[in-house]
N, C-alpha and C positions, 0 to 999 in steps of 0.2 A: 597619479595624484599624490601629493607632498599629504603627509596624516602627520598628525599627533597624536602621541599618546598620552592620555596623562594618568598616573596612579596615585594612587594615598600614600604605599608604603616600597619600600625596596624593593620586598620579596615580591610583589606582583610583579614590578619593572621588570625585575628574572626572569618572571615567564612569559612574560612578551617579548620579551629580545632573544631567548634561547635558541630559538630556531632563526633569525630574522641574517643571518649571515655574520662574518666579523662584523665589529662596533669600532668606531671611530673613538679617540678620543672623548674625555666628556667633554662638553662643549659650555664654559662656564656664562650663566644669565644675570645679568642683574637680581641682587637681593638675594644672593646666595646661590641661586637655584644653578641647574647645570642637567641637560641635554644630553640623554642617550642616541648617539647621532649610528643608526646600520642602515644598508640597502632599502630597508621595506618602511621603516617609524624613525620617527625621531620621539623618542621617551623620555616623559619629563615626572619625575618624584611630587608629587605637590602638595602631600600632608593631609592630615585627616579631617573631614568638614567639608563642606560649602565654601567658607570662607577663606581658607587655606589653598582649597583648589581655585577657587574664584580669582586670586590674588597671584599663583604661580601659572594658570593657564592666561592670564589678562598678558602677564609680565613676558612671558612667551613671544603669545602672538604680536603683541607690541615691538620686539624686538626682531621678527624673522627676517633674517636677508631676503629671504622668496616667498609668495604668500604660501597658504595651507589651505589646501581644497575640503581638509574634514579635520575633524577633532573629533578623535574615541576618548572615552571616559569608560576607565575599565578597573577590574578586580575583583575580589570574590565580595558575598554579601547573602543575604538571608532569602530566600524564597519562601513564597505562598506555597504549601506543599499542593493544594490543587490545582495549582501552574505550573511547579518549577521544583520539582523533590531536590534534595541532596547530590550534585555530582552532575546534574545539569547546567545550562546557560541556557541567559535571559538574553535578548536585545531589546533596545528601547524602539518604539513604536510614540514614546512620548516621555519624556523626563519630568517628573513631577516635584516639585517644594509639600510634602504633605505637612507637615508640620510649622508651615510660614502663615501665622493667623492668628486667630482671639480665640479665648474660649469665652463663651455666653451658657448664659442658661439655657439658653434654647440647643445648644453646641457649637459644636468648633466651627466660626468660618473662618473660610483660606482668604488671604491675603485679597485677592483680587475681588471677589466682592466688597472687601471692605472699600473698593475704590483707591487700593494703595501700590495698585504694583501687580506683578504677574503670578501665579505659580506653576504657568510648564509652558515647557520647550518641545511643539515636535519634533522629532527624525526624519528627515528627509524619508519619505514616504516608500518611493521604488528601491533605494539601497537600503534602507534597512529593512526592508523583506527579502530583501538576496541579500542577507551578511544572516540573517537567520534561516534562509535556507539551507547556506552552503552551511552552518554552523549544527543543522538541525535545533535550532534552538525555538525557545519560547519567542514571540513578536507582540511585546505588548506592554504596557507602561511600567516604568524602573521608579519607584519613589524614594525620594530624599530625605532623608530624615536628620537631625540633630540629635537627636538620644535612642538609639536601637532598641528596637522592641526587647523589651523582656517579660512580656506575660500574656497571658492569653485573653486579658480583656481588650488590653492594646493592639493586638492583631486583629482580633474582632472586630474592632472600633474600625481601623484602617481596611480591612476588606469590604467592610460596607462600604464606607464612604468611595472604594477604587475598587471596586468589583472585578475589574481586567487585571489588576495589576499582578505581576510574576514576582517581581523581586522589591528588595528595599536594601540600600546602600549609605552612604553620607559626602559623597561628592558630588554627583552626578549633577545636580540644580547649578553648582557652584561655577562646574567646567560648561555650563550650558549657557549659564548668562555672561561671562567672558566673554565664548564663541560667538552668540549673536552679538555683542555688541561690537566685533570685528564685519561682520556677516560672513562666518562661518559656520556652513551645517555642524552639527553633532549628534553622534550615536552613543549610547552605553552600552557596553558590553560587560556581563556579570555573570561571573561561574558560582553554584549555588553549594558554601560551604555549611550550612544548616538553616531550618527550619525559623521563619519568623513566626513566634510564638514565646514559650516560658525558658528562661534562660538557662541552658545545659551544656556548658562547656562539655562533659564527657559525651556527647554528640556529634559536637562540631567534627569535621573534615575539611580542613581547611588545606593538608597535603594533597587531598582529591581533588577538590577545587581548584586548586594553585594546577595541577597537573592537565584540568580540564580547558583554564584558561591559554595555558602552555598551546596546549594541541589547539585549539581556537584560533591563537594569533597564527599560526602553522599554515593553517588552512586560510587563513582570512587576505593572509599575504598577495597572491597572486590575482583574488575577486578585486583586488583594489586597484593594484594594476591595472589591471584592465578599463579603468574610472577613464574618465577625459578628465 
């Protein structure tokens, strides 16, 4: 099965290609962008956001000589520590927009009640329980966010309202509505560099993370393989 990868920033792309055999030249895309082409992924950079990744995964799939049986949407990002502590990985079970909505008095609704649109994308259901098997990882909704939590009423707010959810990232919605509108599955996959909650840089692990996603794309290599 042909994957994409796509990440926000370099240094993830690092860690998904490290192990993935030599890399082909990059492989240059329309609108700048450019294609880590190895054995296992083709990895694509696609910036920080929704709309960023939304824009470099569309531009992608638009352009593939052959089609793409999946699209991951990967990198580090915050975990619910009652899901997903520090130094762990999530996979999506469901990519969520939390943050695509109104606020009211009554509180925040998501977009789709308002009658304007969607806010999630499942995972194809049987391989993203075997990408978090083989992963040991969490299996369970990845939310989207625009502005990262930084406090602990914000997290609060956000575990109520997504009770399952493990992690919280800023691409994942973006590569998710691309994908379907190709009709390409997609997974997220998210190694947990610190705690969604009050913001503490002297926390974060982001070497650990970055190290945990490394070994993930490692392992994930040959489960995909095996894909028809």
């Amino acid at each position: 099965m042909r994957v994409l990868v796509v990440t926000a920033v370099a240094a993830e792309a690092a860690a998904v290609v490290a192990d993935a055999g030599p890399a082909d030249a990059l492989v240059p895309l329309p609108g700048g962008y450019a294609l880590t082409r190895t054995p296992d992924y083709d990895v694509l950079v696609g910036g920080v956001g929704p709309a960023a990744a939304a824009a470099a995964t569309a531009t992608a799939l638009a352009v593939a000589d052959t089609p793409y049986g999946l699209v991951v949407s990967a990198g580090i990002g915050g975990g619910f520590p009652s899901h997903a502590p520090v130094g762990s990985l999530v996979v999506s079970d469901t990519v969520v927009a939390a943050d695509l909505g109104a606020d009211t008095p009554d509180g925040f609704l998501p977009v789709d009640e308002l009658g304007f649109g969607r806010t999630s994308h499942p995972s194809p259901a049987g391989l993203s329980a075997l990408v978090a098997r083989t992963l040991g990882a969490a299996h369970a909704p990845v939310l989207t966010v625009s502005t990262v939590t930084g406090s602990a009423a914000r997290a609060a707010e956000l575990a109520r309202r997504h009770p399952r959810a493990a992690a919280e990232a800023m691409e994942g919605f973006g590569v998710a509505e691309a994908a379907a509108a190709h009709g390409v599955p997609v997974v997220e996959i998210r190694a947990v560099s610190n705690a969604v909650g009050p913001r503490d840089r002297a926390a974060w692990r982001i070497g650990e993370a970055l190290a945990a996603l490394r070994e993930a794309f490692q392992q994930l290599a040959p489960v995909l393989q095996e894909q028809p």
